[in-house]
KEFI-600676 format. One record per atom (N, C-alpha, C): residue number from 1; residue in one letter; chain; atom name; x, z, y. Coordinates in Angstrom, 1 decimal, decimal comma. Example, Ala and Ser with C-alpha at 12.3 -4.5 7.8 and 13.67 -1.06 7.14 Angstrom:
REM residues 2
resi:resn:chain:name:c1:c3:c2
1:A:A:N:13,2:7,8:-5,7 $
1:A:A:CA:12,3:7,8:-4,5 $
1:A:A:C:13,2:7,8:-3,3 $
2:S:A:N:12,8:7,1:-2,2 $
2:S:A:CA:13,7:7,1:-1,1 $
2:S:A:C:12,9:7,9:0,0 $
//
This chain:
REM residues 133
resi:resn:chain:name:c1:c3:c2
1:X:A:N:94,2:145,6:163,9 $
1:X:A:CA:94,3:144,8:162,7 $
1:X:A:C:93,1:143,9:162,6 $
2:X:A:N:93,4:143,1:162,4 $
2:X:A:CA:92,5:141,5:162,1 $
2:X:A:C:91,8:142,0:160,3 $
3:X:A:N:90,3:141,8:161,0 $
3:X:A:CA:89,5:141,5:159,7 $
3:X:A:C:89,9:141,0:158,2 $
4:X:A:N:90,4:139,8:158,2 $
4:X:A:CA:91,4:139,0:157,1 $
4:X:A:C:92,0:139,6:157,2 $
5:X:A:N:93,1:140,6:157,5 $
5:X:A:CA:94,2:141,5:157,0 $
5:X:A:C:94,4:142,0:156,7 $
6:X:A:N:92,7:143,1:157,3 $
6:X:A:CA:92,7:144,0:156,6 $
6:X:A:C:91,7:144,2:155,3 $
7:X:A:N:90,9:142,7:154,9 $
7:X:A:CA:90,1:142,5:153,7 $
7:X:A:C:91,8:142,1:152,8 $
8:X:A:N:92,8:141,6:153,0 $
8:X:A:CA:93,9:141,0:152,3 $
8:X:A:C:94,5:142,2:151,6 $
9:X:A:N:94,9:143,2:152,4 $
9:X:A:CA:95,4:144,9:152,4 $
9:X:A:C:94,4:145,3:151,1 $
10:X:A:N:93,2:145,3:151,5 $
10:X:A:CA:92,1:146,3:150,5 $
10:X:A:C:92,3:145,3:149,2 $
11:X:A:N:92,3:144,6:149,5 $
11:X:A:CA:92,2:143,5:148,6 $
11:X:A:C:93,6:143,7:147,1 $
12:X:A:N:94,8:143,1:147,9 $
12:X:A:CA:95,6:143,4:147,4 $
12:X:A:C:96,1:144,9:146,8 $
13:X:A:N:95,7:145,6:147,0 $
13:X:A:CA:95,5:147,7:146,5 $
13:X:A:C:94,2:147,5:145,4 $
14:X:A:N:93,3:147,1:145,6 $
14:X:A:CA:92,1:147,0:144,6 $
14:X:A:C:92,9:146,1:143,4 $
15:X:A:N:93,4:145,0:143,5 $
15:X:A:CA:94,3:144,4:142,3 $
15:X:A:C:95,5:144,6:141,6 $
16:X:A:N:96,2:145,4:142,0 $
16:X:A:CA:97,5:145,9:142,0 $
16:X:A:C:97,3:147,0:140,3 $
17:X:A:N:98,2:146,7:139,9 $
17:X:A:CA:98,4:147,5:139,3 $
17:X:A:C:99,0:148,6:139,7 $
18:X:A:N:98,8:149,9:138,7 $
18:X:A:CA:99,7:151,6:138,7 $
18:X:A:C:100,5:151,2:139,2 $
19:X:A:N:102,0:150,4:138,5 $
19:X:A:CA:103,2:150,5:138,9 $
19:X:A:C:103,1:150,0:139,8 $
20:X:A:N:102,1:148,7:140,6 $
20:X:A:CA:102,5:148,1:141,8 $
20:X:A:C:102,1:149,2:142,7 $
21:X:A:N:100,9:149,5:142,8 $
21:X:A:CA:100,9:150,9:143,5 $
21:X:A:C:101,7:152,1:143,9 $
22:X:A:N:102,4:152,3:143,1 $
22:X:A:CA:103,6:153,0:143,2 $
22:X:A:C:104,7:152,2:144,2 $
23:X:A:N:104,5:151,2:143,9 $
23:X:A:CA:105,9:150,7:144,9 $
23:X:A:C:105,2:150,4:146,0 $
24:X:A:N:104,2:150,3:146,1 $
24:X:A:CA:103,7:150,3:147,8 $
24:X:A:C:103,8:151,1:147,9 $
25:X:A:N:103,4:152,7:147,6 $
25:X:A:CA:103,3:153,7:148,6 $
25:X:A:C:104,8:154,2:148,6 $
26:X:A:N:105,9:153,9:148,1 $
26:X:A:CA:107,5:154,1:148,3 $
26:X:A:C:107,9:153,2:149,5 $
27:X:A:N:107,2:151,6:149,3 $
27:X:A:CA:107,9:151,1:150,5 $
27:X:A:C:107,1:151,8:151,9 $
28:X:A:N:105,7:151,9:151,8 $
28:X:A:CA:105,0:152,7:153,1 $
28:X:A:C:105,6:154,1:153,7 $
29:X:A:N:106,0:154,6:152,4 $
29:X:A:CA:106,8:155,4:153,1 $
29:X:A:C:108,4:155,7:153,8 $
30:X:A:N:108,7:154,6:152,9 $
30:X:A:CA:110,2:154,0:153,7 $
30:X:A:C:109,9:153,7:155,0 $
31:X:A:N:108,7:152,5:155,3 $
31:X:A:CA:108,7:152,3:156,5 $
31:X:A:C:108,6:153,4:157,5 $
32:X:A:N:107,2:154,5:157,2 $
32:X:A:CA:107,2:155,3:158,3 $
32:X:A:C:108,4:156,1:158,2 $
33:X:A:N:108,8:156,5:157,8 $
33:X:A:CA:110,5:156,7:157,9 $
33:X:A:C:111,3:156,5:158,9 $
34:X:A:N:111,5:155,3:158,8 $
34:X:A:CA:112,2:154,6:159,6 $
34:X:A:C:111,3:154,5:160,9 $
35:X:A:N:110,4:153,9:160,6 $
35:X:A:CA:109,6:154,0:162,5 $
35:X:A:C:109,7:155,6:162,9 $
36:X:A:N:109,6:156,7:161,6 $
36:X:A:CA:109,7:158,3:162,8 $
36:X:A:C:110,9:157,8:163,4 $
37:X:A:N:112,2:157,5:162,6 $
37:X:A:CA:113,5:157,5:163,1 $
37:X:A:C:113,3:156,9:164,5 $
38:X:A:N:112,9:155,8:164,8 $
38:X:A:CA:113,4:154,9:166,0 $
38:X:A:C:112,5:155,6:166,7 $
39:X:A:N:111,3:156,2:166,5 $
39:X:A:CA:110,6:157,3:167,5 $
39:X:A:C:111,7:158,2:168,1 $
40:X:A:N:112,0:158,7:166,8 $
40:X:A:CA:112,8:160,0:167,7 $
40:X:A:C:113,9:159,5:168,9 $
41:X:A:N:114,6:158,1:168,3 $
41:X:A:CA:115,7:158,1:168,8 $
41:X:A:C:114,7:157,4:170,2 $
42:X:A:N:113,9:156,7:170,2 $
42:X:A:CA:112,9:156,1:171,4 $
42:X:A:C:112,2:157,6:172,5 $
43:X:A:N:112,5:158,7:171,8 $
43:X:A:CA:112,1:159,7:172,4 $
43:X:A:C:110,7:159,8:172,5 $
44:X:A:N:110,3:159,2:171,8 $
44:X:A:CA:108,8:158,9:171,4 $
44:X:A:C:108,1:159,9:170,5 $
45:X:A:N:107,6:161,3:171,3 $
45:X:A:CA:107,6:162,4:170,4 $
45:X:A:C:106,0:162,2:169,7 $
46:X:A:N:105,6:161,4:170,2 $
46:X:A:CA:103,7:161,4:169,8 $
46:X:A:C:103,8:160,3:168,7 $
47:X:A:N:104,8:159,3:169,0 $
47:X:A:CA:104,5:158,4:167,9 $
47:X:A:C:105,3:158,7:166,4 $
48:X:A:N:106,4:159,6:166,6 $
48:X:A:CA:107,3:160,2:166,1 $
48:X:A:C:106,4:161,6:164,8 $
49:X:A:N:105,4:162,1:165,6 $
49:X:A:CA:104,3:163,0:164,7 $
49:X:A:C:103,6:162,2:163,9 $
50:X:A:N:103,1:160,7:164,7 $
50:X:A:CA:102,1:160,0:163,9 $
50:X:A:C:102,6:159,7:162,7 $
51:X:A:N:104,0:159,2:162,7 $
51:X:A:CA:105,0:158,4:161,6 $
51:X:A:C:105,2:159,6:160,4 $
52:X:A:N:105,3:160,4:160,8 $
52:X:A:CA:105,9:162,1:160,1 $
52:X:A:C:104,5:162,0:159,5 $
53:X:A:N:103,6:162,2:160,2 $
53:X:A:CA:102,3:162,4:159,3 $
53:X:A:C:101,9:161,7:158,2 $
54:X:A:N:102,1:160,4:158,9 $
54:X:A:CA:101,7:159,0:158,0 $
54:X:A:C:102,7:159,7:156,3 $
55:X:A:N:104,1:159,8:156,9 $
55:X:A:CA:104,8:159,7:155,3 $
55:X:A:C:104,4:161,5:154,6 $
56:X:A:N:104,1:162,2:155,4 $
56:X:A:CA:104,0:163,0:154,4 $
56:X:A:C:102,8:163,3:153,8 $
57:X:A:N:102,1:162,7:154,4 $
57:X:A:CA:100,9:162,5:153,4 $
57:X:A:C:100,6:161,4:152,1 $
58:X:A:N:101,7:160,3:152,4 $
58:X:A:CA:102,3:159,3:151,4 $
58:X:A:C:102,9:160,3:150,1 $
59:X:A:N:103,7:161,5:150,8 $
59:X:A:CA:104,5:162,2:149,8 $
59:X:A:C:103,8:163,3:149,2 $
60:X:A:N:102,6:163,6:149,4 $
60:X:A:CA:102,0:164,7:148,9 $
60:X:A:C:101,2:163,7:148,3 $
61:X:A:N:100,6:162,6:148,7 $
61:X:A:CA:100,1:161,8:147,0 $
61:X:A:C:100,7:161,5:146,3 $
62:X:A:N:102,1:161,5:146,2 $
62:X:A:CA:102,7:160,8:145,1 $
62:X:A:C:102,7:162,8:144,5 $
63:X:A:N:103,2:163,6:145,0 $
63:X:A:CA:103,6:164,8:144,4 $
63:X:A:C:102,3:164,7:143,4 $
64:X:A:N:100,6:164,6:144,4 $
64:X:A:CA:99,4:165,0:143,0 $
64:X:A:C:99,2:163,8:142,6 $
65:X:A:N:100,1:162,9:142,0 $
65:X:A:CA:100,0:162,1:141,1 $
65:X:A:C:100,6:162,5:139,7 $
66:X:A:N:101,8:163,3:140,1 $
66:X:A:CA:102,6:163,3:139,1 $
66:X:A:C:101,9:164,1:137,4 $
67:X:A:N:102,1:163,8:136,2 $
67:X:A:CA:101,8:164,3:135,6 $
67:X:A:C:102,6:165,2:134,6 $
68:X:A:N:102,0:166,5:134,9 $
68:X:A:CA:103,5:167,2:134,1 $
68:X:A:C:103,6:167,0:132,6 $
69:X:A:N:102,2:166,7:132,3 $
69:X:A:CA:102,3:166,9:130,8 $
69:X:A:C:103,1:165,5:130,0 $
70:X:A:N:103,2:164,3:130,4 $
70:X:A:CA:103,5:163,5:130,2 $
70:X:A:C:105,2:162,9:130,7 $
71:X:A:N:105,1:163,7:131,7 $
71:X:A:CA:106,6:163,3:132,5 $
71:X:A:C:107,4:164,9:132,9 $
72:X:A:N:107,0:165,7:131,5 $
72:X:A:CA:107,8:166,9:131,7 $
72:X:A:C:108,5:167,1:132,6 $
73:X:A:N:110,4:167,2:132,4 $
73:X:A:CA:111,1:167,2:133,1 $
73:X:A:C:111,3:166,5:134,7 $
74:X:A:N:111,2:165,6:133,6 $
74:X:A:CA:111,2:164,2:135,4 $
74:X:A:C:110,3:164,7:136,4 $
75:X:A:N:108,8:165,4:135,9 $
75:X:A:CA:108,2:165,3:137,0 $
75:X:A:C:108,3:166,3:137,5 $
76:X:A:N:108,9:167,5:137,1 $
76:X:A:CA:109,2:168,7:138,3 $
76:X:A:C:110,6:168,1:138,7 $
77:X:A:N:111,4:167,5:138,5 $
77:X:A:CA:112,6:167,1:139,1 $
77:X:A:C:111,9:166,4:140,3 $
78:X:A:N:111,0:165,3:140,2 $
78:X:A:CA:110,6:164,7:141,3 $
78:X:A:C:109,7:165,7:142,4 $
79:X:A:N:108,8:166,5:141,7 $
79:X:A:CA:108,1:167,6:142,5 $
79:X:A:C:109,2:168,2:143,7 $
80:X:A:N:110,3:168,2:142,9 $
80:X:A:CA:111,2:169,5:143,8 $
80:X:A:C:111,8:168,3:144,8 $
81:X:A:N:112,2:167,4:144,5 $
81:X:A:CA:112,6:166,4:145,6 $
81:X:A:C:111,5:166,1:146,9 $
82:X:A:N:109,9:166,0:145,7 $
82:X:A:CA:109,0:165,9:147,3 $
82:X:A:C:109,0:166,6:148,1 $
83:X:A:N:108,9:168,2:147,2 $
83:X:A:CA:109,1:169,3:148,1 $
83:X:A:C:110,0:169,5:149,4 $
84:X:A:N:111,3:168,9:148,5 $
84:X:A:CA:112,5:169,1:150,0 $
84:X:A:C:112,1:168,3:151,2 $
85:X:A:N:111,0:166,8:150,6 $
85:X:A:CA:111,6:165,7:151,6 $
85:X:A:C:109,8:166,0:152,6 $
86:X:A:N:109,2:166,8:152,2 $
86:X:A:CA:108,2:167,5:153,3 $
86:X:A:C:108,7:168,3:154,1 $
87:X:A:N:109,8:169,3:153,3 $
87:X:A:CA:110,8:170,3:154,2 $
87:X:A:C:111,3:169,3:155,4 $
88:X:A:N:111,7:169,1:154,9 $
88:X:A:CA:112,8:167,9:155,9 $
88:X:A:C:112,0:167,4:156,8 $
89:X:A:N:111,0:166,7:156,5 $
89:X:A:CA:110,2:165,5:158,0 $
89:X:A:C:109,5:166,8:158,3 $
90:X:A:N:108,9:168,0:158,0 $
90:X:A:CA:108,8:169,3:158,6 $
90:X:A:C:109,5:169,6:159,4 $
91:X:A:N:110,9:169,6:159,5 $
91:X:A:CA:112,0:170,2:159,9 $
91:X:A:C:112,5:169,2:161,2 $
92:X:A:N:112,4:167,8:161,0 $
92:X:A:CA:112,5:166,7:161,8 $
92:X:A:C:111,7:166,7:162,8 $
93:X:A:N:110,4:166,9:162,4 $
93:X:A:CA:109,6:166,8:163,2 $
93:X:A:C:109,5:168,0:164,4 $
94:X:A:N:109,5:169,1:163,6 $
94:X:A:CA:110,3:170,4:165,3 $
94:X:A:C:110,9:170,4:165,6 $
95:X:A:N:112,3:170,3:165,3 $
95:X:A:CA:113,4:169,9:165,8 $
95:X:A:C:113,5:168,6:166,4 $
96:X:A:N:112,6:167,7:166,8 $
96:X:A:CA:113,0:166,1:167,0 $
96:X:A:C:114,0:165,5:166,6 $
97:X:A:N:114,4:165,7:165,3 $
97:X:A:CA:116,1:165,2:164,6 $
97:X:A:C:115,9:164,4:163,7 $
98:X:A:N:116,6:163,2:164,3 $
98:X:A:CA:116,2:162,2:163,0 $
98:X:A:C:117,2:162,4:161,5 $
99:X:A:N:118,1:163,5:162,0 $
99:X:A:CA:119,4:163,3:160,5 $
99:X:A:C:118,3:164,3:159,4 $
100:X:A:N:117,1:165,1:159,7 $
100:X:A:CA:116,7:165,5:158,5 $
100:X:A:C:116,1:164,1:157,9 $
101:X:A:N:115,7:163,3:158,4 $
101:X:A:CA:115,1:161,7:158,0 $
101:X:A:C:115,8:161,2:157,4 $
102:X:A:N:117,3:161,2:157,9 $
102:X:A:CA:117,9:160,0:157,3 $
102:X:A:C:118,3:160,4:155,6 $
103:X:A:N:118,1:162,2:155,8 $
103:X:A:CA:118,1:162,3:154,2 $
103:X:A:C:116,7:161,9:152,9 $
104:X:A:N:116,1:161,9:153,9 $
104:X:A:CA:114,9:161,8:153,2 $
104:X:A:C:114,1:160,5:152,7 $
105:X:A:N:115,2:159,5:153,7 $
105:X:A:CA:115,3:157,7:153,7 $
105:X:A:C:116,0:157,9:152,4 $
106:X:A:N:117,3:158,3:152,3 $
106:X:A:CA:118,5:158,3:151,3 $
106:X:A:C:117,7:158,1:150,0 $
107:X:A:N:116,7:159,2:149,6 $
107:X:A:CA:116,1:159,8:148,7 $
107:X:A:C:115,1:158,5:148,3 $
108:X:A:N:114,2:158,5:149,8 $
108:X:A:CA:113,0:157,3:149,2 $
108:X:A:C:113,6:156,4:148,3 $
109:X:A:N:114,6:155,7:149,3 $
109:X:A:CA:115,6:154,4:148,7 $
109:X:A:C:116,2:154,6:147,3 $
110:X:A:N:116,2:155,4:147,3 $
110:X:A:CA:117,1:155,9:145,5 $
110:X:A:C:115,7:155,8:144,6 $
111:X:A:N:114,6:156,3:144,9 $
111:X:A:CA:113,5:156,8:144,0 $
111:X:A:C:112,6:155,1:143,9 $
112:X:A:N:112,5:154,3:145,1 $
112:X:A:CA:112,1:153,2:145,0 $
112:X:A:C:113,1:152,2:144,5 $
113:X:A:N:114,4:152,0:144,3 $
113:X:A:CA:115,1:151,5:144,0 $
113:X:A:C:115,0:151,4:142,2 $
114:X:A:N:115,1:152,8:141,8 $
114:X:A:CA:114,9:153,5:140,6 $
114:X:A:C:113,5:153,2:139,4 $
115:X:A:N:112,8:153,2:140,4 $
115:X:A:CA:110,9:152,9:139,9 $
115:X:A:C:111,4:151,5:139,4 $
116:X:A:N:112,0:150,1:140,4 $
116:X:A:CA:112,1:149,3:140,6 $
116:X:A:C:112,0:148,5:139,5 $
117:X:A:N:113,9:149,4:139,3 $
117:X:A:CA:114,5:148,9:138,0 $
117:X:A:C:113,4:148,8:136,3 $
118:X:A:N:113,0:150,3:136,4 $
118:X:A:CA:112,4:150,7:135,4 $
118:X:A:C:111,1:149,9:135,1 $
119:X:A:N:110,5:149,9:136,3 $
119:X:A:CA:109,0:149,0:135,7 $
119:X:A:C:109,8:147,5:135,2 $
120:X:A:N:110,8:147,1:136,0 $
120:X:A:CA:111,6:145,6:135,6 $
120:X:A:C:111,6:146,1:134,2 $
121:X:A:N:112,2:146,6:133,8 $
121:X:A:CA:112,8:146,7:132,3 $
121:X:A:C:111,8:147,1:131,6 $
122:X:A:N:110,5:147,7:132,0 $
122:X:A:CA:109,4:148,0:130,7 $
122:X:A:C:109,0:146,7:131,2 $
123:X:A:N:108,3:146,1:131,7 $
123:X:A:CA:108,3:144,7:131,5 $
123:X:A:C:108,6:143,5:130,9 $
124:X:A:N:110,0:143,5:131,0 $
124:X:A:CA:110,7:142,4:129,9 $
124:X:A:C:111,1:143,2:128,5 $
125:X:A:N:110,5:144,4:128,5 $
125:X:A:CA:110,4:145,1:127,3 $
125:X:A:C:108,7:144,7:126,8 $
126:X:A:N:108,4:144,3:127,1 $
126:X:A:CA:106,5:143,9:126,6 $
126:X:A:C:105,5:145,2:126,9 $
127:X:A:N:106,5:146,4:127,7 $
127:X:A:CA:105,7:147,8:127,5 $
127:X:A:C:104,9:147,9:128,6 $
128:X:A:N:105,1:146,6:129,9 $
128:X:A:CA:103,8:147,4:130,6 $
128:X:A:C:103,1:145,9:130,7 $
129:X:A:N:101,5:145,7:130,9 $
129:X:A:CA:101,2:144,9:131,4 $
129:X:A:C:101,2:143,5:132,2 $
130:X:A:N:101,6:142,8:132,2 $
130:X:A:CA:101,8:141,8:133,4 $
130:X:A:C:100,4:141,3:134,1 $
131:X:A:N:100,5:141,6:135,3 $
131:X:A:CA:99,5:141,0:136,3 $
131:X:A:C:100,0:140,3:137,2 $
132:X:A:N:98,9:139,2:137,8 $
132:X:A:CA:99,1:138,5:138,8 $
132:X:A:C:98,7:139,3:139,9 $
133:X:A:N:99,9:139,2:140,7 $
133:X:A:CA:99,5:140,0:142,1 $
133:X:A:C:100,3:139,7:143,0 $
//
């Protein structure tokens, strides 16, 4: 990675708001996702660990982000989703099977789709912030 890209990267995460933060580490983990996938199907078992690793460590920071006291229910609902979707790229990852992935893609896509909407709508509700970013 080039210098300027990677001052651009730090850069843009240092300005970002919470919720934008949130939707990076959903699309980062969408990506490696998808790169385990085409690993596996590339038979690419080493790059296929790196990708698994990359997202589940994406998914275990979002799990110790969550706050129970403030997002009661939602956040053990989401806890128990992280849980499965570590099962899963766990399970992917021994097995070299991309179909535990493709559930676990399903899920991202639904949860970042979901975030999406919501920060949209506290937004043009006045309730969060607006930044330039």
């Amino acid at each position: 990675m080039s210098y300027g890209y990677g001052a651009y990267k730090k850069t843009s995460v240092n300005t970002a708001s919470k919720e934008q933060i949130l939707l990076m580490l959903y699309q980062a983990a969408i990506k490696n996702c998808k790169k385990a996938v085409e690993s596996i199907e590339a038979k690419n078992v080493a790059k296929k660990g790196e990708y698994i690793g990359k997202l589940q460590d994406i998914i275990i920071e979002l799990n110790n982000s969550l706050d129970f006291e403030v997002g009661g229910d939602v956040a053990t609902e989401l806890s128990s989703l992280y849980d499965y979707m570590l099962f899963a790229s766990t399970q992917a990852n021994i097995k070299i099977d991309a179909e535990h992935l493709q559930s676990v893609l399903e899920i991202l896509n639904t949860l970042y789709d979901g975030w999406k909407e919501a920060i949209k709508s506290l937004k043009a509700d006045g309730q969060l912030e607006q930044r330039a970013g």
